[in-house]
C-alpha positions in Angstrom: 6.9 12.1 28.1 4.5 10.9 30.4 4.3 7.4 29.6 8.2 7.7 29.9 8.0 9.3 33.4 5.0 6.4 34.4 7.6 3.7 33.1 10.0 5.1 35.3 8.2 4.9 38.3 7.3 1.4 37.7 10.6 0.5 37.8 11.6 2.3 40.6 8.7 1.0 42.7 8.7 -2.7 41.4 11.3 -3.9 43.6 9.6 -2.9 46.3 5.8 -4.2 45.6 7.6 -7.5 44.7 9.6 -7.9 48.0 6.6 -6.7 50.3 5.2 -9.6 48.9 7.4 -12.2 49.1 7.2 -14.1 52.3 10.6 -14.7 54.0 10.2 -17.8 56.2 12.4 -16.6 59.1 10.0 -13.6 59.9 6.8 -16.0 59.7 6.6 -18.3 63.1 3.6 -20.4 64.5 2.5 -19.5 68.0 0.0 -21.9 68.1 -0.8 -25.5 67.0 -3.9 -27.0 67.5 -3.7 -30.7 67.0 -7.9 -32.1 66.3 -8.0 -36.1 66.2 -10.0 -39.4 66.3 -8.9 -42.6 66.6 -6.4 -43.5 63.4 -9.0 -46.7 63.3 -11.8 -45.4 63.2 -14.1 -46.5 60.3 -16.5 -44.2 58.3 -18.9 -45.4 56.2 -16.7 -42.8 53.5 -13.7 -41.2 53.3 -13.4 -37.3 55.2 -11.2 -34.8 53.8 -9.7 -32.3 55.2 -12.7 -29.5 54.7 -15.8 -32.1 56.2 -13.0 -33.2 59.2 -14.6 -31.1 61.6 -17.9 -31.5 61.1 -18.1 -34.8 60.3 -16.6 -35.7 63.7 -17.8 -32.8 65.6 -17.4 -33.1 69.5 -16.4 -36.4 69.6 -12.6 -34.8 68.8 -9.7 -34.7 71.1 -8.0 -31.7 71.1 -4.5 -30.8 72.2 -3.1 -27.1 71.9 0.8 -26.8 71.8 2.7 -23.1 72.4 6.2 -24.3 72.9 8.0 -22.3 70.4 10.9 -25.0 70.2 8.4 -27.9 69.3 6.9 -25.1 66.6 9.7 -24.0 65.0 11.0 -27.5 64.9 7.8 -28.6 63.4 7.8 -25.3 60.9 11.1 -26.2 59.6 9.9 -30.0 58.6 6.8 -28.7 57.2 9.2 -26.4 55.2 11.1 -29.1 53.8 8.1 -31.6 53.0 7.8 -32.3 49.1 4.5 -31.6 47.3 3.1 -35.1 45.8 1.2 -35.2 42.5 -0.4 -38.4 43.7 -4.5 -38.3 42.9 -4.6 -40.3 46.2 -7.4 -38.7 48.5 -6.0 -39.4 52.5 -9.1 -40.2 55.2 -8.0 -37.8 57.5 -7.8 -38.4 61.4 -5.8 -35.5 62.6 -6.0 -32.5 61.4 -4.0 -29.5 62.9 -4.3 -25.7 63.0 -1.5 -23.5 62.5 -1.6 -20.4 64.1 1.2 -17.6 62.6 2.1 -14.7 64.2 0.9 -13.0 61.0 -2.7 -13.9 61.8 -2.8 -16.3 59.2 -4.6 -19.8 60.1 -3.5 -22.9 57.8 -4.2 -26.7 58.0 -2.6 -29.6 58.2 -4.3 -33.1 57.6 -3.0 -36.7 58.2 -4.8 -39.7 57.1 -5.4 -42.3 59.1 -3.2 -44.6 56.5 0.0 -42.4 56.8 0.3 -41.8 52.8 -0.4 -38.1 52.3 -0.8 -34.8 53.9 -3.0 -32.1 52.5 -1.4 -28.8 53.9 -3.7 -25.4 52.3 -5.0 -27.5 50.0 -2.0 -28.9 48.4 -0.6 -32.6 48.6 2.3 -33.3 50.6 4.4 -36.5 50.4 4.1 -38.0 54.2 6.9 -36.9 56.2 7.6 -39.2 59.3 9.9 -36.7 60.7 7.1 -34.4 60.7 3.8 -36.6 61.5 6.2 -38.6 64.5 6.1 -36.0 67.4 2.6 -35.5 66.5 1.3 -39.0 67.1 3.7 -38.8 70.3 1.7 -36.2 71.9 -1.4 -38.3 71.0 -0.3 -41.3 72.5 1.2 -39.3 75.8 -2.1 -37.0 75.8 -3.9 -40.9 75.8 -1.3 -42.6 78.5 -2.2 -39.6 80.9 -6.0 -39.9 81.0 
């Protein structure tokens, strides 16, 4: 009877373990972008991932910080529609940005300086022009106004 009565409230309380868990993507928004970068030139006597990034460049990094929510959600959206690549290809990362959710989750993002992949939480994303273009606009404008 017991194990009958156990069952049952497994079932009754599945539903609701599972959906507490799954992440709807209209309740999760950025408020905060940080955008890190060097030069996309810039040579290096190897290539830097996405984990040595900062501390291989240190200092010597621009950063830009964006809060328009427009610009974010835009940029959420794009990121949500960016297909993962199975490419063993390793990118030499030049930008890499921080994504700041209202959840208090942090992720990155990391271009290479070659345009071929993004690493995005460790995964491989195919590169998305639509996404990586409005970035490398506020690079070049943040560089035209200094």
């Amino acid at each position: 009877m017991k194990i009958i009565a156990i069952i049952f409230l497994i079932s009754l309380l599945g539903p609701i373990s599972i959906s507490a868990w799954s992440q709807n993507p209209k309740s999760y928004k950025i408020v905060v972008m940080t955008i890190r970068y060097e030069e996309m030139d810039t040579e290096t006597p190897m290539r830097i991932d996405c984990n040595t990034f900062p501390y291989y460049f240190g200092n010597s990094c621009k950063i830009i910080s964006i809060r328009d929510s427009t610009f974010l959600h835009s940029f959420l959206m794009q990121l949500n529609s960016t297909k993962e690549s199975h490419s063993n290809y390793q990118p030499d990362v030049r930008i890499q940005i921080g994504l700041f959710f209202n959840d208090g989750i942090t992720r990155m993002l990391c271009v290479g300086g070659d345009y071929k992949i993004l690493i995005y939480d460790s995964k491989k994303l195919e590169y998305n022009s639509d996404l990586i273009k409005p970035i490398l606009d506020i690079i070049s404008e943040q560089k035209t106004n200094k």
